[in-house]
C-alpha positions as CSV (number, residue, x, y, z in Angstrom):
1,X,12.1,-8.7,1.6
2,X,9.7,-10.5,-0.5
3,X,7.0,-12.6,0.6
4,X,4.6,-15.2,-1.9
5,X,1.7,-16.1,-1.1
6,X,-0.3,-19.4,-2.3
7,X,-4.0,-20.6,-1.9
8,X,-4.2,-24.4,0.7
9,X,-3.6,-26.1,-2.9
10,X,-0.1,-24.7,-3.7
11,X,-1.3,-22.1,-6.5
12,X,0.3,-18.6,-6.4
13,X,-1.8,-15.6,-5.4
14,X,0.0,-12.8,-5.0
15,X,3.4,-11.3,-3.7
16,X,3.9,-8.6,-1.4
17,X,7.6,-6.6,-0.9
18,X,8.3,-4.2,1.4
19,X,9.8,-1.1,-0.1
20,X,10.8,2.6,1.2
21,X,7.5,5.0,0.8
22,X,9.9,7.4,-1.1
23,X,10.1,5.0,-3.8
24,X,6.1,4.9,-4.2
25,X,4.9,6.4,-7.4
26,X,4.5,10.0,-7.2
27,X,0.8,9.5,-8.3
28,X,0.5,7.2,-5.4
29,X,2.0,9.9,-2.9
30,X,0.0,12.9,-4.4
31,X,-3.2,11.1,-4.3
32,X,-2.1,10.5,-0.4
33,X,-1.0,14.0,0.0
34,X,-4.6,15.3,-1.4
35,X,-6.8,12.7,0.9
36,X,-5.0,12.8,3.8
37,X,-2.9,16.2,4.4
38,X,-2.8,15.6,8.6
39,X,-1.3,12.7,8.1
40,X,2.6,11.1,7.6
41,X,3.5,8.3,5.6
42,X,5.2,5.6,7.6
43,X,8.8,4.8,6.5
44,X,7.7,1.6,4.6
45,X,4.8,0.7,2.3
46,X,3.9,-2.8,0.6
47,X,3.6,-3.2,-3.1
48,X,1.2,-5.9,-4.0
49,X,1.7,-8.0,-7.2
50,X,-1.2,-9.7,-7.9
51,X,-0.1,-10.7,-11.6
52,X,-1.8,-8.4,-13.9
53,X,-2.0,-5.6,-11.3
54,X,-0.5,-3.9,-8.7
55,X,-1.6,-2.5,-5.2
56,X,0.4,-0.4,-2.7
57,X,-0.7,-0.9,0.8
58,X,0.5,2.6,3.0
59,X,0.3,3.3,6.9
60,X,-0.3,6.6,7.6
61,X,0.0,8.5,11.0
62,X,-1.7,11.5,12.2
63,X,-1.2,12.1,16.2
64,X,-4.5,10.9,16.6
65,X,-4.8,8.1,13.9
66,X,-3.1,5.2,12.4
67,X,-4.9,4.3,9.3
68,X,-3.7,1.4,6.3
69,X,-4.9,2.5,2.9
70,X,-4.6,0.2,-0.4
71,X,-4.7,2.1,-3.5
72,X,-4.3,0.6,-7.3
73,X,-1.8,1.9,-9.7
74,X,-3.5,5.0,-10.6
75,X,-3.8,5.8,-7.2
76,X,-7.6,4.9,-7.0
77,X,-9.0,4.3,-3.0
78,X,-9.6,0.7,-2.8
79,X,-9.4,0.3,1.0
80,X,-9.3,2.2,4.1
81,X,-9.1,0.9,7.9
82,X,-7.3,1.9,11.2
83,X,-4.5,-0.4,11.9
């Protein structure tokens, strides 16, 4: 599923589709697997097309955790929060 996403005038932003986290980048899942080692990828991530770039957005579980992560395409941090 694909959602667009456009500003209160009608211009485009962004889109955001919902893929399987196996089918993230393997730079995007090594960087995970380095930060985070106690923690599980949830089943689905979000890829973020924002035109020239892209952004995954990834929930990860631990048993005592639920964090959201947004990384860029080279697997840079961008933002962290609990969800």
């Amino acid at each position: 599923m694909m959602d667009l996403v456009y500003d209160l005038e009608g211009n485009y932003l962004y889109s955001s589709q919902e893929i399987l986290s196996e089918d993230l980048p393997i730079t995007i899942v090594a960087v995970l697997n380095q930060c985070y080692p106690e923690f599980d990828l949830d089943k689905k991530a979000n890829q973020l097309d924002l035109g020239e770039v892209v952004r995954y957005e990834v929930q990860l579980n631990s048993q005592q955790q639920r964090l959201e992560v947004i990384l860029d395409e080279e697997g840079n941090l961008l933002c962290e929060s609990d969800a």
